[in-house]
N, C-alpha and C positions, 0 to 999 in steps of 0.2 A: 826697770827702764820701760816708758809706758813709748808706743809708736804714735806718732802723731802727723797728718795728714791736716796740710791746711792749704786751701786753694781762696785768692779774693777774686774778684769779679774781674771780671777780663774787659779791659779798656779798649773803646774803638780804636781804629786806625785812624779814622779820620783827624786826625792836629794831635797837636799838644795838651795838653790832659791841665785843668787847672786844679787850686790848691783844697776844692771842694771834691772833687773825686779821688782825689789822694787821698783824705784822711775819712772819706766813707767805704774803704775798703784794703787797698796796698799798705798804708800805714801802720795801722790797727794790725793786720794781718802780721805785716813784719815782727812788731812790738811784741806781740804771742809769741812767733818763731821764734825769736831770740831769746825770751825767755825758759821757753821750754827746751831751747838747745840749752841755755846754761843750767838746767836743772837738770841736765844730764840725760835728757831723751833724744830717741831716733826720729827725728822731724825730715820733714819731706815739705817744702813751700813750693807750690806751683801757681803758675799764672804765664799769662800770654795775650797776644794781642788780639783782638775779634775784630775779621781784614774780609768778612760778608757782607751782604746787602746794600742796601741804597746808601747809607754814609760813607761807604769807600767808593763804590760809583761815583757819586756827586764830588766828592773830596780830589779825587782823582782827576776829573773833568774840569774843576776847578783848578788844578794846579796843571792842567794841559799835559798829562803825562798817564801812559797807559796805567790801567788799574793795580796790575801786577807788580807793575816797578813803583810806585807808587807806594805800595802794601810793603814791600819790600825795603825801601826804603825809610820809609814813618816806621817799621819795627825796627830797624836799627835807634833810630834817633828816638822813640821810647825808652828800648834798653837803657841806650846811655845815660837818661834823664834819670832813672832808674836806677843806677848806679850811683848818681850821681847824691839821692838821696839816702843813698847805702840799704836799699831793699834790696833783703839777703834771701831772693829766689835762691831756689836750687835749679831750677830752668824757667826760664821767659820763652814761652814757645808758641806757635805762631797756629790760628784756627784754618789757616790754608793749606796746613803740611798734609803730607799725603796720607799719616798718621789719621790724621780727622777728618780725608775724604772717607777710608777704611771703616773706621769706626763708626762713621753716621750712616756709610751705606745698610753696616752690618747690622747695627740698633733700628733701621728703617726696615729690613728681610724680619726683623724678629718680629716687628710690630703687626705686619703682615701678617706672617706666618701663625701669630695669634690671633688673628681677625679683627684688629685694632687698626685697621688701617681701611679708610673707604674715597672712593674716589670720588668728588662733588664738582656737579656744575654748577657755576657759582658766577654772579654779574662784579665784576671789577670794573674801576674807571679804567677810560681807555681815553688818553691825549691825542686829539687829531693834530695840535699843532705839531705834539712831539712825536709822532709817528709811532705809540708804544703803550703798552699798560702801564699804569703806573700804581705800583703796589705800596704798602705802608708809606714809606718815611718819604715818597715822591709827591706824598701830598700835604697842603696846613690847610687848615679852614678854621671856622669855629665849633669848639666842642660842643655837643648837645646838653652836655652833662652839666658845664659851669660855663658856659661862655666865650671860656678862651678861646681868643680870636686866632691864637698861631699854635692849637693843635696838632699834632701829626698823626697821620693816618694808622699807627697801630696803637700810637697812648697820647694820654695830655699832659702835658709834660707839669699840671698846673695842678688839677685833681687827682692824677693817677688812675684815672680812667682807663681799662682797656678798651680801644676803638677799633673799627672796620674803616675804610680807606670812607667807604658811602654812606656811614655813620655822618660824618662830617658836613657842617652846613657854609656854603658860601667856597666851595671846594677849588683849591688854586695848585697849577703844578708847581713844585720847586725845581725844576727844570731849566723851565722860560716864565711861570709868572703865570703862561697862559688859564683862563676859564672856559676855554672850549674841547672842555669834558663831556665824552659819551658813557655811559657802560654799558660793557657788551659782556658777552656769555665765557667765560674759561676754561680750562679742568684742572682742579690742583686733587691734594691729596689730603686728607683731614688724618689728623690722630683723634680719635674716639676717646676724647678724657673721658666723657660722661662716665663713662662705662667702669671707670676705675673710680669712683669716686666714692666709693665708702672704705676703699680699700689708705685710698691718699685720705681722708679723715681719720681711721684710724692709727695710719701712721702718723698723722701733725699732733691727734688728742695724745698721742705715747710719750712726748718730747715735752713732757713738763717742765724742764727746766729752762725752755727758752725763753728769750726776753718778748716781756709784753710785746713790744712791736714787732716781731717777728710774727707772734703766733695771732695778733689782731689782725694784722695785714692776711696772713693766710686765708684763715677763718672766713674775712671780708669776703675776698676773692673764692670761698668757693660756695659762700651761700650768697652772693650778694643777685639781688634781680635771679634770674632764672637760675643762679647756681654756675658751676662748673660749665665750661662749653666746649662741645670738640673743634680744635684749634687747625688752621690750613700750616701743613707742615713744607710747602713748597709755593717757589715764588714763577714770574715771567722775569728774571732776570739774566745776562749773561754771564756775571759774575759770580761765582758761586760753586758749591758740590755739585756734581752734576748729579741726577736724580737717578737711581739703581737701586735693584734689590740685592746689595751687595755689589757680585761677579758679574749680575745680569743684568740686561738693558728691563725696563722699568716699560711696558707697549703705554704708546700712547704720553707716556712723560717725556717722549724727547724733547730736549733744546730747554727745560725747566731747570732748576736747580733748587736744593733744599734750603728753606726760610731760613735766616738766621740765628734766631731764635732756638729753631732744633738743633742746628750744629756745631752751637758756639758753646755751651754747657756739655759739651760732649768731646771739647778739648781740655776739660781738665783731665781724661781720663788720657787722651791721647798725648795731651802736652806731658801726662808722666813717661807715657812711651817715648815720646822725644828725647826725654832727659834720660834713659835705658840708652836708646841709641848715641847718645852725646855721650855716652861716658863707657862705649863700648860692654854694654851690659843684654843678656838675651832676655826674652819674653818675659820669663819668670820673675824678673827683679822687679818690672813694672806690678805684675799680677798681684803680687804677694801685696800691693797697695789695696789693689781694687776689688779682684774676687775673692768673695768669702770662702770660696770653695781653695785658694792657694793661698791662703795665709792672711787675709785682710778681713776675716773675723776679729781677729787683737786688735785692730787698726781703730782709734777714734779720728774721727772726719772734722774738722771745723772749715765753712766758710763764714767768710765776711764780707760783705756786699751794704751799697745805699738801699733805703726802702723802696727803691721805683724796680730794685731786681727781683726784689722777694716774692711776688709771685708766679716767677717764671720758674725761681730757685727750689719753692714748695710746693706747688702743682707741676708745672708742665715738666720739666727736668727729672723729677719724680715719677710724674707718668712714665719716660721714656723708659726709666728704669726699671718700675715696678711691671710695665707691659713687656717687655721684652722675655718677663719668664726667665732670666739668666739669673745667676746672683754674682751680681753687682753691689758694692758697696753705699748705700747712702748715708748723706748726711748726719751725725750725730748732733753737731751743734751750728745755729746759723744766727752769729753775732751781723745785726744790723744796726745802721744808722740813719739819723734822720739829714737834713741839708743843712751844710753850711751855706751859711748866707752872706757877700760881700757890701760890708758899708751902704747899707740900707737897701738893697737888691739884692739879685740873685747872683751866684756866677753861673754862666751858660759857657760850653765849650763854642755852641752853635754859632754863639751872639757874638765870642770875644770879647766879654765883661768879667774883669776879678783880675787875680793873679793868679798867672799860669806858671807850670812847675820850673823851665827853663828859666824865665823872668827872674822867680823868686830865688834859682840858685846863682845868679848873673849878681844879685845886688847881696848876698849874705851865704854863708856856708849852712850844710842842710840841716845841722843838728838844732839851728836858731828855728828854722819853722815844724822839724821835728814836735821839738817841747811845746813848742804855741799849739800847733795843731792838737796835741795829742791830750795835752791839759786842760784842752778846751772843746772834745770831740763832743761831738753831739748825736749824744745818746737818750736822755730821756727827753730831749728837744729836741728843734732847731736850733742851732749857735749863728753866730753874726762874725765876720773877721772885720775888726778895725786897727786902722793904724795906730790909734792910742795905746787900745788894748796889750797889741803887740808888742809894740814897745814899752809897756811898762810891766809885761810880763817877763820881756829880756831881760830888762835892768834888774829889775828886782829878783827875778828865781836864779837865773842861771849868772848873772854879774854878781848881783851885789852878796847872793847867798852861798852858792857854791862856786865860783870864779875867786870869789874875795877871800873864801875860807884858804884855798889852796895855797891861792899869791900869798898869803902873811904868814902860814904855815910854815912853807919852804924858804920864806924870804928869812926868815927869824933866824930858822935851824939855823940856816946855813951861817949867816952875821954872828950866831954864836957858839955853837959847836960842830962847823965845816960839813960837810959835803955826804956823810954817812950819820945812819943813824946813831943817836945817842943809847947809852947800855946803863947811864946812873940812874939813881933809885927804883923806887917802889909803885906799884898803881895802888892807890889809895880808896877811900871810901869815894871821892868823885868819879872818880876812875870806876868804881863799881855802880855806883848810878846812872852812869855811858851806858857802861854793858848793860845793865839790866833794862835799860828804857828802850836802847835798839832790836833788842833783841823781841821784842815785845812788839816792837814797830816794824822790825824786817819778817814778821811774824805773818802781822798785816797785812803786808806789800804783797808777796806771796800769795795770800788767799786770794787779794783784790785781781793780782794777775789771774793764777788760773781760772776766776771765775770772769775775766776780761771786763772788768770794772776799769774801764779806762782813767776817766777822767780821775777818780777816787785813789788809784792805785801814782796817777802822778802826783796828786796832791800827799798821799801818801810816803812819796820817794822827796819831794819836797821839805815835809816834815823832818825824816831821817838828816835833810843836810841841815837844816836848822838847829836839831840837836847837837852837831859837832859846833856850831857857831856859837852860839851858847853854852858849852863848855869852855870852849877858847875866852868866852869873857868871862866866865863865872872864876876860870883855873887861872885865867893872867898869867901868861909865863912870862910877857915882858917886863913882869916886875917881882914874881917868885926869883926870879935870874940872878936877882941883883942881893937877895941873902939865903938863898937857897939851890945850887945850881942843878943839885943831884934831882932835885923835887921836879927843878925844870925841864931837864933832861926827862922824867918822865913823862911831864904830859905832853911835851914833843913829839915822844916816840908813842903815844897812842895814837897823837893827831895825825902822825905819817901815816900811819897803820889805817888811821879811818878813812884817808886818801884812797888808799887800794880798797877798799872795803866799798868805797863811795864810785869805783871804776866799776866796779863789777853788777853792784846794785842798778848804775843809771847807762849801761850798757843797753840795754833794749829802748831807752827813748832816746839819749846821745852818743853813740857809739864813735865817732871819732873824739870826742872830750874824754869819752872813758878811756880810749886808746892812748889817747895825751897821758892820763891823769896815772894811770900804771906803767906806762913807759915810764916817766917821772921818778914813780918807785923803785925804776932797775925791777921789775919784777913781772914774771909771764905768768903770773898762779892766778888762774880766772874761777877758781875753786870757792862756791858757794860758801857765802858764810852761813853755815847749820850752826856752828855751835859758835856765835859772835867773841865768846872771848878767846878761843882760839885764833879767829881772825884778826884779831885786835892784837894777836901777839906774833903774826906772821913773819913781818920782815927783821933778821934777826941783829943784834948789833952789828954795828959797820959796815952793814947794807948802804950803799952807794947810792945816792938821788940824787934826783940836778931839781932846779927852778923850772917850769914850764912856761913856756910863752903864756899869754894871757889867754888865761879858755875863753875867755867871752868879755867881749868890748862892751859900750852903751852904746846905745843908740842915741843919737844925739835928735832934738827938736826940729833942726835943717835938715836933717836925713828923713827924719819922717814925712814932713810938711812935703817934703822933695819926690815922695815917693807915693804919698797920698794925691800931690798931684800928677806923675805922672800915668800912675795907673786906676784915672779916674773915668778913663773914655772907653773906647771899646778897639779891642785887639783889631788889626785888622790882617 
């Protein structure tokens, strides 16, 4: 039993999170956890909400309600959404707990205390209308890089650019709008990546086995233009860590607070502490994750994040780690993605364009955008979500292939030898072309998982339900029945068998169908089919099944047209 650690990228607080950021990180993320819990490993999924900088300020201001309750509130209604798509965190914990004041003070004393830390007078805009500096995400202009006119002040949201607030050309507050920008003198705090930077090369060139885009985007980002740069790890904000080294006041940092960028990747470690304390557990239960020094040597790491995270996730994140001189756990593996795209544009949480997650589980249950999402992740690209697409991926994978196998299945048994499995005849030579083709093909599935082959590995579980369809027409029991009943009774009783077999397998992309589809069975054995004809021979005669409700409706032409156009404008 291997231990397995997976964290995805921590979603702002600010709104509602749309169906683009869900399936570049929580989704994918989940779909590993559950796999690797059903293959019988000790998995640990963490995540949480990132409730620092200018997006919860603004967000907050916007909703006329202090920052705090505010932050407090959107994580609730995250969680729930959360749930509501059945991501199977082990804790959703929050980058404001006192947990992750702790931890970023203490990663900030370390960084010092190795000479990784230097203090810079540094020119910032300064809003006279808004009475205030205004740091990263307080500012859009145009980028220098590619043009984008609605840049924000620490990246472009367009080319992936990292920027300085005075990088930016034609500079406006998001505030008030105003262009009566001065810059004036500040003091923050820099972390000195430069200086780690053969140290973080030789840690990215070790990780052969990540995916091109992970390891291109790195690579970019630390030769690209001058290379590597040491980064401000503190803001003029009032919301935020307050800035310490550790225990101690920080001279001359008062009334600062730490960037968010440094203390938001520093609650995966904290959000495991959360979840220790949630479950009434002491220090060590957490540690045994993170320090290599109590037991988080064994541990492999996986995150999962969009590509606009990845260089914060393989440089600077890294830095924190590798500077600090502690031993701390990094990263083993970092599955990214590239953007999904909504119906010829972008989705923006910013802009309120696409479908967002509440939306999409108000009009369908979550296992319908699960499958769409995850069949069509975008991995070696950019993907597009349209409403055709969607809906003709419903009908046809999840209705017409394994919805339709189930219904006729249990519909048959039941019209002709009642309510319990059948126990007459023999499994024959087709019967052994079943087993030997799935077994071959759950073989597959398997590798595509563990090596997080999304899209391949659904197309893959795809395949496996078309096998049992395809038996069902090749075996015909509705007409074996009629001069053979014993022959029928057995391919009955495989095709129940493949039922539970078919719950278990698509449990990591639709976990409430799979929950339907083995309840059905009368059976709670979630137990891995290693040796398929064993599983094929599970449930034993006179095992009790009922008919299940319909796993999955169509979508009808008026539902889509209905839905394409209401979610064609922009959220407001």
């Amino acid at each position: 039993m291997a231990r397995i650690l997976i964290t995805s990228a921590i979603p702002y607080i600010n709104g509602i999170k749309h169906l683009g950021n869900l399936v570049g990180s929580q989704l994918p993320a989940d779909l590993f956890a559950r796999y690797m819990r059903a293959r019988g490993h000790e998995v640990l999924f963490i995540c949480a909400t990132d409730e620092h900088g200018t997006p919860a300020e603004l967000a907050a201001a916007k909703a006329g309600k202090p920052v705090d309750a505010y932050c407090a509130e959107m994580h609730e209604v995250q969680a729930e959404i959360a749930r509501g798509f059945r991501l199977s965190f082990d804790h959703f914990g929050r980058s404001s707990s006192q947990r992750n004041h702790r931890l970023t003070q203490h990663f900030a004393k370390a960084l010092d205390d190795n000479g990784l830390i230097r203090e810079v007078s540094e020119s910032q805009v300064y809003s006279v209308d808004d009475g205030r500096f205004l740091p990263d995400r307080y500012i859009e202009g145009t980028c220098p890089n590619c043009g984008y006119t609605s840049a924000r002040g620490d990246q472009c949201d367009n080319c992936t650019k990292q920027l300085d607030p005075t990088d930016l050309i034609d500079a406006r507050s998001t505030i008030s709008g105003s262009t009566n920008l001065e810059v004036r003198e500040t003091k923050h705090l820099y972390l000195m990546q430069r200086s780690l930077r053969d140290k973080l090369e030789a840690w990215i060139d070790s990780k052969v086995d990540w995916p091109i885009l992970t390891t291109s985007i790195a690579k970019k980002w630390l030769n690209d233009g001058d290379g590597l740069q040491d980064r401000g790890i503190t803001r003029d904000l009032h919301w935020g860590i307050p800035v310490r080294k550790g225990d101690e006041p920080w001279p001359g940092m008062e009334g600062k607070v730490f960037y968010v960028w440094f203390d938001a990747p520093i609650e995966y470690i904290a959000g495991t502490a959360e979840w220790a304390d949630a479950n009434g557990l002491d220090d060590a239960a957490w540690e045994r994750w993170w320090r290599t020094d109590k037991g988080a040597a064994d541990v492999t790491y996986y995150q999962f994040m969009g590509k606009d995270n990845v260089p914060f996730h393989t440089l600077s994140f890294p830095a924190t780690i590798l500077g600090s001189g502690e031993p701390w756990k990094l990263v083993d593996y970092l599955k990214s993605f590239n953007y999904l795209n909504y119906d010829g544009g972008q989705f923006s949480t910013s802009r309120g364009r696409g479908v967002f997650m509440d939306q999409a589980l108000s009009i369908l249950p979550s296992d319908y955008w699960r499958w769409w999402l995850l069949s069509h992740a975008p991995e070696s690209s950019d993907a597009e979500f349209t409403w055709e697409n969607f809906q003709a991926s419903v009908n046809k994978d999840l209705a017409d292939v394994l919805g339709n196998l189930v219904s006729r299945v249990t519909k048959f048994a039941v019209s002709k030898f009642g309510e319990t499995v059948p126990g007459g005849g023999e499994f024959g030579p087709q019967e052994a072309a079943v087993i030997a083709d799935l077994g071959t093909r759950i073989t597959e599935y398997g590798a595509l998982m563990e090596a997080m082959e999304v899209r391949k590995a659904a197309a893959e579980l795809r395949g496996i339900w078309v096998v049992g369809n395809e038996y069902l027409q090749s075996s015909a029991p509705w007409t074996v029945v009629k001069t053979d009943p014993a022959r029928a009774q057995a391919i009955v009783r495989l095709a129940l068998n493949l039922i539970r077999v078919y719950a278990i397998l698509s449990r990591p992309f639709i976990p409430d169908a799979a929950a339907m589809m083995m309840a059905a069975m009368g059976s709670d054995d979630w137990t891995w089919p290693e040796d398929i004809s064993a599983g094929l021979r599970t449930l034993p005669e006179g095992q009790v099944f009922t008919v299940p409700e319909n796993l999955f409706r169509k979508i009808t032409d008026e539902e889509r047209a209905d839905w394409q156009t209401r979610f064609a404008g922009v959220r407001t």
